[in-house]
C-alpha positions in Angstrom: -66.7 -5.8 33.9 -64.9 -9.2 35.4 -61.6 -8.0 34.0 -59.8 -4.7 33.1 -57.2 -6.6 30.3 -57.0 -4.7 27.6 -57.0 -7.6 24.3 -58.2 -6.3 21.0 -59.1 -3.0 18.6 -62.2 -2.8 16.4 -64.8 -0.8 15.6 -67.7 -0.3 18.2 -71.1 -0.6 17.4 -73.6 2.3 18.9 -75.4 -0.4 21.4 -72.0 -1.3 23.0 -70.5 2.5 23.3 -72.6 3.0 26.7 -70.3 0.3 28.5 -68.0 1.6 31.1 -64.4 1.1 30.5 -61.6 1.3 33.1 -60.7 4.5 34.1 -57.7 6.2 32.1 -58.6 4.3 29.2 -56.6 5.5 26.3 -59.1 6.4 22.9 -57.2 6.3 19.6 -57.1 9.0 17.5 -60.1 9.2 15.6 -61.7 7.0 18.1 -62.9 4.5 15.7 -61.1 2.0 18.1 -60.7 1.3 21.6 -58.9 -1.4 23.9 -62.3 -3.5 24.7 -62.6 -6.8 26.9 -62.8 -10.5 25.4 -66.1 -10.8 26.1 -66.8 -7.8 24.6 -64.8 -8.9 21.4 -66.3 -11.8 20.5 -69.4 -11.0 21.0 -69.9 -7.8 18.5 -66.7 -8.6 16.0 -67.2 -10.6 12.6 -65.7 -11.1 9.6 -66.8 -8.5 7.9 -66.1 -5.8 10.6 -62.9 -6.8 10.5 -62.1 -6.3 6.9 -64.0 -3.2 7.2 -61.2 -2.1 10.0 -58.9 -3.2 7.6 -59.5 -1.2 4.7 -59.5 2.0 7.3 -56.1 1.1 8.5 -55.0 0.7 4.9 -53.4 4.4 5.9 -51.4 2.9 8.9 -49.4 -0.2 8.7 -48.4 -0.3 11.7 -51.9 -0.3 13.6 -53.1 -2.8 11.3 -50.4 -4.9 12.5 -51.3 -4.7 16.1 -55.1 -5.1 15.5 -54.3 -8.5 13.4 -52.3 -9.7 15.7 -54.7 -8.6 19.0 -57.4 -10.4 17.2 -55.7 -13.5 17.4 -54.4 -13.4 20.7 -58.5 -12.6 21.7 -59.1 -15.8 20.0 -60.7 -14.6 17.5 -60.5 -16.6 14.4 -59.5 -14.9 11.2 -60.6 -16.7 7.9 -59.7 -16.0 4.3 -61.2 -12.7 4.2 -59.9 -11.1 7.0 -56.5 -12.8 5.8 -56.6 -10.9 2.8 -57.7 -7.8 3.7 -54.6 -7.9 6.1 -52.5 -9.2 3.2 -53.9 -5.8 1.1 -52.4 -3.7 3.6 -49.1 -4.8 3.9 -48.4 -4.9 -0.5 -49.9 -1.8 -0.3 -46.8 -0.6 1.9 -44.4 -3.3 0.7 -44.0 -4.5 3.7 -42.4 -7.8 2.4 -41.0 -9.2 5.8 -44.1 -8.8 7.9 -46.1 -10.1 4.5 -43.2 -13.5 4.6 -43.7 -13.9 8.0 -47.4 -14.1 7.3 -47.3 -16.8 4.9 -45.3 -18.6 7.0 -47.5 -19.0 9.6 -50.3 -20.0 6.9 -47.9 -22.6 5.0 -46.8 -24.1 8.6 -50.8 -24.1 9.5 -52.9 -27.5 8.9 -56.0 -26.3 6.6 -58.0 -27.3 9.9 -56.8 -24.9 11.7 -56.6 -21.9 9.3 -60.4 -23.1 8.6 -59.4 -22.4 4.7 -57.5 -23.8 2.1 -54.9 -21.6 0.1 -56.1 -21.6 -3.2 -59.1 -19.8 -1.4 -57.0 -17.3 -0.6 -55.6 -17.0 -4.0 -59.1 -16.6 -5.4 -60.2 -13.4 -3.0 -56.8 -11.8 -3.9 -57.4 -12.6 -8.0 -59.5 -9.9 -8.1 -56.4 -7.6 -7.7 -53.4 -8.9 -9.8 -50.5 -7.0 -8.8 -51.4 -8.0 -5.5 -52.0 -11.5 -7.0 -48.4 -11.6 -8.0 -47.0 -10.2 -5.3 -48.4 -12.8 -3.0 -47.4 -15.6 -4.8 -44.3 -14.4 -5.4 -43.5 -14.5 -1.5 -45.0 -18.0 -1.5 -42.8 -19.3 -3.7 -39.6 -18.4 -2.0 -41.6 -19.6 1.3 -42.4 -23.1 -0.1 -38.9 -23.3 -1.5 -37.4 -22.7 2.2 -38.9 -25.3 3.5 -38.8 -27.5 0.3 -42.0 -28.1 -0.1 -41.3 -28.0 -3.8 -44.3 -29.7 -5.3 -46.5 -26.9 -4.0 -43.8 -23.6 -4.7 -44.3 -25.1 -8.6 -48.1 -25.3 -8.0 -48.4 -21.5 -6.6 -46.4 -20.5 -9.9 -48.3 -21.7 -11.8 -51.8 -20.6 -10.1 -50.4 -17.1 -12.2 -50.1 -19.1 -15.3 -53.5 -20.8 -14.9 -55.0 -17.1 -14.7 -53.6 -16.1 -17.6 -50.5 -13.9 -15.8 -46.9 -14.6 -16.3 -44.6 -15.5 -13.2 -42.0 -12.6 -11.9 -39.4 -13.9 -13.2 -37.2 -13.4 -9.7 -39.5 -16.0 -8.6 -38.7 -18.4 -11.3 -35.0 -18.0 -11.1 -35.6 -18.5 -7.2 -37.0 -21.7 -7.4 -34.8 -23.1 -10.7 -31.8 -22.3 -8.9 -32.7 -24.4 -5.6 -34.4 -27.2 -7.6 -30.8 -27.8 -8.8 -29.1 -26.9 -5.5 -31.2 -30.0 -4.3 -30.1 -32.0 -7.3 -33.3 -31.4 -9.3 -32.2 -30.6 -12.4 -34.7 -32.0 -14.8 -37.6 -30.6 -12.9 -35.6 -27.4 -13.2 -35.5 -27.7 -16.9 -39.1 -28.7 -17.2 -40.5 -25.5 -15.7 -37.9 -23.8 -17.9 -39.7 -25.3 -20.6 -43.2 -24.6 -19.5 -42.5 -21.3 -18.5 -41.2 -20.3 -21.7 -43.7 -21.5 -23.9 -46.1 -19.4 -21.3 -44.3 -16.0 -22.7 -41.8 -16.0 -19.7 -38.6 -13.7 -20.9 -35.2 -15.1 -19.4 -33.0 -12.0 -18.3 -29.2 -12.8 -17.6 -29.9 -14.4 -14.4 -32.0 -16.5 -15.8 -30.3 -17.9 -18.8 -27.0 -18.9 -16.1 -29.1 -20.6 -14.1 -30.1 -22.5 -17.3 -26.5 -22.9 -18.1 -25.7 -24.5 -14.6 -28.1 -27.4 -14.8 -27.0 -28.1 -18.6 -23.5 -28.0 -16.9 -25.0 -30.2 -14.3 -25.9 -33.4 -16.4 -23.0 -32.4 -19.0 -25.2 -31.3 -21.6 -22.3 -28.8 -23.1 -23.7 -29.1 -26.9 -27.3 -27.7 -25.4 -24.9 -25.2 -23.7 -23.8 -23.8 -26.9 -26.9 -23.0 -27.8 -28.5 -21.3 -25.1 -25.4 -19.1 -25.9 -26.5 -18.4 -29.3 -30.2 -18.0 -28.0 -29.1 -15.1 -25.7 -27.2 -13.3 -28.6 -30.3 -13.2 -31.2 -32.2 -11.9 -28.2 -29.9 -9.5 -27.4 -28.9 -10.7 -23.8 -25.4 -9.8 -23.0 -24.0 -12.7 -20.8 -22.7 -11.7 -17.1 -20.0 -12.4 -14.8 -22.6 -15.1 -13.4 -22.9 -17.0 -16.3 -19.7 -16.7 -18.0 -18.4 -18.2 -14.7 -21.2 -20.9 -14.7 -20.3 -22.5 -17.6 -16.7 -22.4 -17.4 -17.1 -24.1 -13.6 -19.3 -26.8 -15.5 -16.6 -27.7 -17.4 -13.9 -28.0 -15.0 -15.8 -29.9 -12.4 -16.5 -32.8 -14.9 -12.2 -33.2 -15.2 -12.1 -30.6 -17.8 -10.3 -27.8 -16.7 -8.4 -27.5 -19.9 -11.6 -26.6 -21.9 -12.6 -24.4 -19.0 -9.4 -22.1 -19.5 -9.9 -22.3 -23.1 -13.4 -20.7 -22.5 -12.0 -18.1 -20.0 -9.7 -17.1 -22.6 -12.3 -17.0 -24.8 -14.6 -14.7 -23.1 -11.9 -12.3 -22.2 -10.8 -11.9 -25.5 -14.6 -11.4 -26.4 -15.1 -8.7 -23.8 -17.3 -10.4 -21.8 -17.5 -9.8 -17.8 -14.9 -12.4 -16.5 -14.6 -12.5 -12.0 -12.2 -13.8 -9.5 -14.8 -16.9 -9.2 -14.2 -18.0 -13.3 -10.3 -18.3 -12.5 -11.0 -19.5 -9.0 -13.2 -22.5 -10.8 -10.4 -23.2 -13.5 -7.5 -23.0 -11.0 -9.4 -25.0 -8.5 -10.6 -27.8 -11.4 -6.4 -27.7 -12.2 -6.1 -28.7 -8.5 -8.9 -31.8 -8.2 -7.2 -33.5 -11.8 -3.5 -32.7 -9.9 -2.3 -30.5 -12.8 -0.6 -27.9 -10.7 1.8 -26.7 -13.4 -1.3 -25.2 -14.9 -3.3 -24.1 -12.3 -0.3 -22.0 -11.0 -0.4 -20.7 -14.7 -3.6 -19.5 -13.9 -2.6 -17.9 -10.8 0.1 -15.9 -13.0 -2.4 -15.2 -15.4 -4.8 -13.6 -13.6 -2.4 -11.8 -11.8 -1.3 -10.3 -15.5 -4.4 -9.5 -16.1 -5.0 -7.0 -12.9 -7.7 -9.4 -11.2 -6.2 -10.2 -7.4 -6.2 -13.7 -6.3 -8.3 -14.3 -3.2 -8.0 -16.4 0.2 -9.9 -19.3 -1.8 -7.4 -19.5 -5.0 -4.7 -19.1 -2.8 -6.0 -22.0 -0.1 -7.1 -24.1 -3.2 -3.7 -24.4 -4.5 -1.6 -24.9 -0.7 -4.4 -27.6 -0.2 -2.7 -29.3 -3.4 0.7 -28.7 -2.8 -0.2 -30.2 0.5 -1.6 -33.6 -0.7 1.4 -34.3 -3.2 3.2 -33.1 0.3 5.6 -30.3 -1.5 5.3 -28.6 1.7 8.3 -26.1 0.3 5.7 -24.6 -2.6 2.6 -25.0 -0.1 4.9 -22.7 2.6 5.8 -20.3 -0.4 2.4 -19.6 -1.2 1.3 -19.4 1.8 3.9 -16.5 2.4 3.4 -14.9 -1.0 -0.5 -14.5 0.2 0.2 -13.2 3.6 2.4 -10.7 1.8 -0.5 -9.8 -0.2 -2.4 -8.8 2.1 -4.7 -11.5 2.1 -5.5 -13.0 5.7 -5.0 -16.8 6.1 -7.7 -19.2 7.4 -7.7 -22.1 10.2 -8.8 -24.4 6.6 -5.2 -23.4 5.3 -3.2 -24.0 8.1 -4.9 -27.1 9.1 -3.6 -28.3 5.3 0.0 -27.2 6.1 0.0 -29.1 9.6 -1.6 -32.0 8.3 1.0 -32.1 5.7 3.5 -32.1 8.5 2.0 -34.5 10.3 1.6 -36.8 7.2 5.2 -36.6 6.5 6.4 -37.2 9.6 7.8 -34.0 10.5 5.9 -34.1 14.1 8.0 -31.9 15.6 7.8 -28.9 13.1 4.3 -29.2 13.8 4.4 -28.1 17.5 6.7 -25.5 16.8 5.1 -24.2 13.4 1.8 -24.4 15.5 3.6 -21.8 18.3 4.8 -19.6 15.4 0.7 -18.7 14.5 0.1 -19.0 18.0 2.9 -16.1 18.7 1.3 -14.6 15.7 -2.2 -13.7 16.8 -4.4 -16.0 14.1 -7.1 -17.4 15.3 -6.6 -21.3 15.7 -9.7 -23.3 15.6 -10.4 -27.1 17.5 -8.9 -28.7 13.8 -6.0 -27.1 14.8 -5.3 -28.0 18.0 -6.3 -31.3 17.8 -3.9 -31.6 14.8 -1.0 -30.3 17.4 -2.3 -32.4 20.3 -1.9 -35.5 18.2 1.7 -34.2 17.1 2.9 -34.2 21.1 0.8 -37.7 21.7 3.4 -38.9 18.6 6.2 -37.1 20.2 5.3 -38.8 24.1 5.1 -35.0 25.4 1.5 -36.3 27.0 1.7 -33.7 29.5 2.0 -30.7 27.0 -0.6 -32.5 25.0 -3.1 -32.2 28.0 -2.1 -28.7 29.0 -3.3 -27.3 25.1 -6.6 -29.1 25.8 -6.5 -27.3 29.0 -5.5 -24.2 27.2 -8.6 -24.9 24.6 -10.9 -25.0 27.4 -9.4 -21.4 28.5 -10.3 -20.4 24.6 -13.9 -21.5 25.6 -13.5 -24.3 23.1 -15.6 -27.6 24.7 -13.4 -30.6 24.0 -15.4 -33.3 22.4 -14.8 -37.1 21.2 -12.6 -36.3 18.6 -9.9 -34.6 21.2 -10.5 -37.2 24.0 -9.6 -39.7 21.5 -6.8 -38.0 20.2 -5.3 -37.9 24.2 -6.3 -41.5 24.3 -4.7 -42.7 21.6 -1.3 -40.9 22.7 -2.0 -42.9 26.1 -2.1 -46.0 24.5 0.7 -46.0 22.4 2.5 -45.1 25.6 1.0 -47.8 27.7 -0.2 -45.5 30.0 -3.6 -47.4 30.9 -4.2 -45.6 33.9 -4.3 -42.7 32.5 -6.2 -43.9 29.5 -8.9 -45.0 31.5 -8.8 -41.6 33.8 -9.9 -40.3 30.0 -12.3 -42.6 29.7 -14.2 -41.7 33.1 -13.7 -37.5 32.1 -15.5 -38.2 29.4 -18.9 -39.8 31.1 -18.4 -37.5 33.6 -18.6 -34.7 31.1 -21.5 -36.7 29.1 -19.2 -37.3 25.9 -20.2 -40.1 24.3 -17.9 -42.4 23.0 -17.7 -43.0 19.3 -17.2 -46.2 17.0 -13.6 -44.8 16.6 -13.1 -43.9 20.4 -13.7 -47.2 20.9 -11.4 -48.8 18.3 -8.2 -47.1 19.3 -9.3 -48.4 22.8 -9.9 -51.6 21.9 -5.9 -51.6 19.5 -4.5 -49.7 22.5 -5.6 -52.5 25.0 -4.9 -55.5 22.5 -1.0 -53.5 22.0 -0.7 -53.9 25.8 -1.6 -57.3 26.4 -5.2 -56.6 27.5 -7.0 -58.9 25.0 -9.9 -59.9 27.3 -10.8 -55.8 28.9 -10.3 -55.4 24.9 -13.0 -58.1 24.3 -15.3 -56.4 27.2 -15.3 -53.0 25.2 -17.5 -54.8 22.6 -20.3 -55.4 26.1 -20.0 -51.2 26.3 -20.9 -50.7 22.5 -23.4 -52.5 22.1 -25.0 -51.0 25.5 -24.6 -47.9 23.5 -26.0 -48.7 20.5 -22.9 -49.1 18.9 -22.0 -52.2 16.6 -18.2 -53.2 16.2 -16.8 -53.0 12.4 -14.1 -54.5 10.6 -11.6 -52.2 12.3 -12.9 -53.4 15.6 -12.9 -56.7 15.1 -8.9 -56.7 13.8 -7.7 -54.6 16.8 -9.1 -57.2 18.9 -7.7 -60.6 17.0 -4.8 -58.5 16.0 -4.2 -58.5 20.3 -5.1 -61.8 21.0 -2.3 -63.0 18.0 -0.1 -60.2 19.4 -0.3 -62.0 23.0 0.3 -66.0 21.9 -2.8 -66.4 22.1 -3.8 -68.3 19.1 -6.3 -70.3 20.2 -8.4 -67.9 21.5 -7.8 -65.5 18.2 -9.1 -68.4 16.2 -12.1 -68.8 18.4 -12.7 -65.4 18.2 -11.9 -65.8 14.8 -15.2 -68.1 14.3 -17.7 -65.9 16.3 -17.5 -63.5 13.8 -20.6 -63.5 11.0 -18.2 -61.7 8.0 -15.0 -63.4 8.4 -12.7 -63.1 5.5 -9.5 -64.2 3.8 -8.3 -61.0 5.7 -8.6 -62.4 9.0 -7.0 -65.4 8.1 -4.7 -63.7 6.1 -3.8 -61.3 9.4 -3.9 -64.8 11.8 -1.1 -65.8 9.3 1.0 -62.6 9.7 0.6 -62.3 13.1 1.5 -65.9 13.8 4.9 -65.4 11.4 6.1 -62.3 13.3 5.2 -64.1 16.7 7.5 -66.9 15.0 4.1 -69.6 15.6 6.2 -70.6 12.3 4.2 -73.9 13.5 0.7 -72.8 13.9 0.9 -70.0 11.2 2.1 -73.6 8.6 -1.2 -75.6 10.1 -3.7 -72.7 9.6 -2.9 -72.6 6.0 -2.9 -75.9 5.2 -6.1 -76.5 6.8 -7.6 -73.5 4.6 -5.9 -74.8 1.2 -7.2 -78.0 2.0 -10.9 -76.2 2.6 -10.4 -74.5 -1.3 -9.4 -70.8 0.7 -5.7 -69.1 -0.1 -4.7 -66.8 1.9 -2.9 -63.3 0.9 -0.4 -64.0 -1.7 1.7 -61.6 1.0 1.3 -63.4 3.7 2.1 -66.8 1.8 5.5 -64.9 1.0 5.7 -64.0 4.9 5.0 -67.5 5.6 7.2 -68.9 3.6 10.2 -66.7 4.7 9.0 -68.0 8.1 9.7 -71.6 7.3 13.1 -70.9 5.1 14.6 -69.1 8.5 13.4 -72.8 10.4 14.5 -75.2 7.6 11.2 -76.4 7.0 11.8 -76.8 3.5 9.4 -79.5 2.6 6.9 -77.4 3.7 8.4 -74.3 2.1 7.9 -76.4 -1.2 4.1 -77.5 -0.6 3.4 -73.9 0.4 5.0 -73.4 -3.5 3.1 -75.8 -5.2 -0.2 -74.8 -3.8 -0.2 -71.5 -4.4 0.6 -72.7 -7.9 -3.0 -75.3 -7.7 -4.9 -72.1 -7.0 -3.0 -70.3 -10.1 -1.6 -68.3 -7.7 1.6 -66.7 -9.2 4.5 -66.8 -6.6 6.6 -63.6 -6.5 10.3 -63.4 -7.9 11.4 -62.7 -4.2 10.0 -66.0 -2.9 11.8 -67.9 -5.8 15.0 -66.5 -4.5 14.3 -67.5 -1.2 13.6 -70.4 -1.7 17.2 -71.1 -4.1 19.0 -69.1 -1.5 18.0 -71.4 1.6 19.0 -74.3 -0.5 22.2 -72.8 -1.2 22.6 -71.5 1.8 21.7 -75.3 2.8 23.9 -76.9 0.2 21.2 -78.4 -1.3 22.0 -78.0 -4.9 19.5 -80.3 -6.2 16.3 -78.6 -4.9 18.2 -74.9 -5.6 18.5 -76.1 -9.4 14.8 -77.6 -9.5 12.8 -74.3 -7.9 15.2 -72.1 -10.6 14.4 -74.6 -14.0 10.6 -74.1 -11.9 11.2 -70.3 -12.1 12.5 -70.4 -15.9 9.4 -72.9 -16.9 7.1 -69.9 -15.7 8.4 -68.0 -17.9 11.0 -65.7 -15.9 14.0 -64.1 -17.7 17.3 -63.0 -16.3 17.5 -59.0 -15.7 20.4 -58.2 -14.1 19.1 -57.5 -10.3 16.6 -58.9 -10.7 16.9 -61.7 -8.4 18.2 -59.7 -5.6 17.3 -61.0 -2.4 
């Protein structure tokens, strides 16, 4: 023989048993197969050998396992029979992985290659219908992990079309992903189908139904399926009680959601830690945070323990209204329950540091779970890296990226452009461009944001034009400059006296708005280009464009300060063309410089002005 592999098992026929096999070659007991060459193997196997050594290995799983899959790799190619006399085998010994992975590899096949087309496999099995059901059963969940949707509802309803009724595991399987993916009345229409097919809805079932009801705020329809499961005698569960009531609160109405909690408990029903984590969570989206801490208490009366997700749900509040005090409180109060914290939770309390501009506390709150032995994620480093950047402690800053590194945490964009950020507002362009060489060295690729704080940190320093060749790099990378971009940049150039060029700039750009003009105008004012800042909104007026009614109140505070008080007064009247309401504050400007100027004339005109608009005297009111 040319080669002493052994490839497959099978039955031999009598005309082959006289061939000599390698020496030492193991027979298996029985000796119905043998290791045999390629050659050998596809010369005497077929199809119907094949399911013949099927149905004798029906006793052994395992061997039937190593024959299918010897077969294969002797290139041998199975068809539908030999599929499903394998497929026999494995219901036979429930082996539902094995049988998953199976029709995996068929439902990732192309029908060329398998030589068959599913349904043909569905009609060999028919003739068995527990294994019928069991098959498609697996299918379904198969097609539904891959979301081929179409054809999970088609292999139900193969069952139907023969006159069985689907598991019902499988039908709650593929309802509840339907609406995980936001197919909700496809969901409800197999419902339908499936029920007038004889389908009965267990528990399971009937909250799945209740979730995509809750879905598209169907909550009469709700009521009903309620009723439906008490004349058919199903008691609700935890799951569906808990459905419903998170329906509610996540379309803003909480309120009725606690009302139905309530409700339930006083009914007996099965109420969990979820149903009070929805309410108290719904309480904290619509800001009511007197009543979601009622919750909290509630619960607590009740003997059901609050969780790490009530608990974060609530300090994630407290942080956004940033009454850090109650957000550190609870944050204690879990710890001393017991309950471990989470890098999500103290990211919130950080961030709420950070936000209110207590940059300091950050670093050392950030020591204090440090010293403490949590585990601190990248969020949360990045969160302190940015705090010593705000502080100017750079050099701290780059040794906790050095530490993260030690953590065997890879810095990415996000961190880089934290550091360069800190670097700009610093000046330090050196070093920011030392950063900017780490990172191709490294292969990080810059972002749209890296890029933006590089572009403000360059136009902040004076660097208009290296800002300007930043715009070459992005769109080498495939990167186009947005709004944000384009400001830094004009921003700079105003920034620098460098009007002209901001206004050229200013034209290059395809989307240019009243903004722009509106930010030329502000940046022109604080530059005190009183002058330029004056000619730029003229020329707009004069065009049928008004800039900002802020920066017309910038500007004209800009010309008060000069004396340019004619042009103070045209600035008035125009804004008053475009129906433009001037503020109170720039009517008091404008009297006080002509006080201030002794012009009582014009002081006594802009006021009987003020009065003719309708303006009456509150004490205060025109403080200036």
């Amino acid at each position: 023989m040319a080669s002493s592999r052994h490839l497959a098992l099978f039955p031999i026929p009598k005309y082959y048993q006289k061939i000599s096999l390698p020496r030492n070659t193991p027979f298996l007991k029985n000796k119905l197969f043998i290791p045999i060459e390629r050659t050998v193997v596809m010369a005497v196997l077929n199809a119907s050998r094949v399911v013949e050594s099927f149905y004798n290995l029906k006793n052994d799983p395992n061997l039937a396992c190593s024959f299918f899959t010897q077969l294969k790799e002797s290139g041998f190619q199975h068809n539908v029979d030999t599929y499903a006399a394998f497929v026999r085998v494995l219901c036979r010994w429930c082996l539902d992985r094995k049988l998953q992975s199976l029709l995996s590899e068929i439902v990732g096949s192309k029908e060329s290659d398998l030589g068959f087309d599913i349904t043909a496999l569905f009609e060999v099995l028919s003739v068995n219908s527990g294994v019928l059901i069991w098959v498609l059963d697996m299918l379904v969940k198969e097609y539904v992990s891959v979301g081929m949707f179409d054809d999970a509802i088609d292999a139900l309803f193969q069952l139907k079309r023969r006159g069985f009724v689907p598991r019902i595991m499988s039908c709650n399987f593929l309802m509840n992903r339907l609406i995980e993916r936001g197919k909700v009345d496809m969901a409800l229409a197999i419902y339908g189908h499936l029920k007038m097919s004889g389908l009965n809805p267990n528990d399971y079932t009937y909250g799945i139904l209740l979730k995509a009801l809750c879905r598209k705020g169907n909550f009469e329809e709700v009521q009903d399926v309620f009723r439906e499961m008490v004349e058919v005698g199903v008691h609700p569960n935890a799951f569906t009680c808990s459905t419903y009531i998170e329906g509610l609160c996540s379309h803003k109405r909480s309120d009725l959601g606690y009302e139905a909690l309530r409700a339930f408990r006083v009914a007996k029903w099965p109420i969990d830690t979820f149903a009070y984590t929805a309410v108290i969570r719904g309480f904290c989206s619509e800001m009511k945070l007197k009543e979601a801490v009622e919750v909290l208490f509630d619960m607590v009366y009740e003997g059901v323990a609050p969780d790490v997700y009530i608990y974060g749900a609530l300090i994630h509040a407290y942080c956004k209204t940033w009454n850090l005090l109650q957000a550190l409180a609870l944050h204690k109060d879990m710890v001393s329950n017991g309950i471990k914290t989470n890098c999500v939770i103290l990211s919130s309390i950080l961030q709420c540091m950070c936000e209110m501009g207590m940059v300091s506390e950050v670093v050392d709150q950030f020591k204090e779970f440090r010293d403490l032995g949590l585990f601190l994620d990248k969020v949360l480093y990045n969160i302190v890296v940015d705090a010593l950047c705000k502080l100017g402690k750079l050099e701290e800053a780059v040794e906790l990226l050095n530490e993260m590194e030690g953590r065997h945490m890879p810095l990415d964009v996000v961190n880089y452009t934290t550091l360069i950020d800190g670097y700009c507002l610093q000046g330090k362009l050196v070093d920011v461009k030392n950063v900017f060489q780490k990172m191709k060295e490294k292969g990080v690729e810059l972002d749209i944001i890296t890029y933006n704080v590089l572009v403000g940190g360059f136009s902040r320093n004076g660097l208009a034009e290296e800002a300007l060749e930043l715009l070459d790099c992005m769109e080498t990378q495939g990167l186009k400059p947005n709004s944000t971009t384009q400001n830094r940049i004009f921003n700079g150039l105003c920034m620098a006296g460098k009007l002209k060029e901001a206004e050229a700039f200013l034209n290059t750009l395809e989307d240019k708005c009243l903004e722009n003009y509106s930010a030329m105008v502000d940046r022109c004012c604080k530059g005190n280009f009183t002058r330029e800042a004056y000619k730029l909104f003229s020329r707009l007026s004069k065009q049928g464009k008004l800039v900002k009614k802020n920066s017309c109140c910038k500007l004209l505070s800009s010309l008060c300060l000069e004396r340019e008080y004619e042009k103070a007064i045209t600035l008035l009247r125009r804004m008053l063309t475009f129906n433009v309401e001037p503020s109170q504050i720039m009517y008091a400007k404008l009297i006080d410089a002509f006080f201030q100027d002794g012009d009582m004339k014009r002081a006594q005109w802009v006021f009987d002005l003020l009065v003719e608009r309708g303006w009456r005297y509150e004490k205060g009111s025109m403080g200036v």
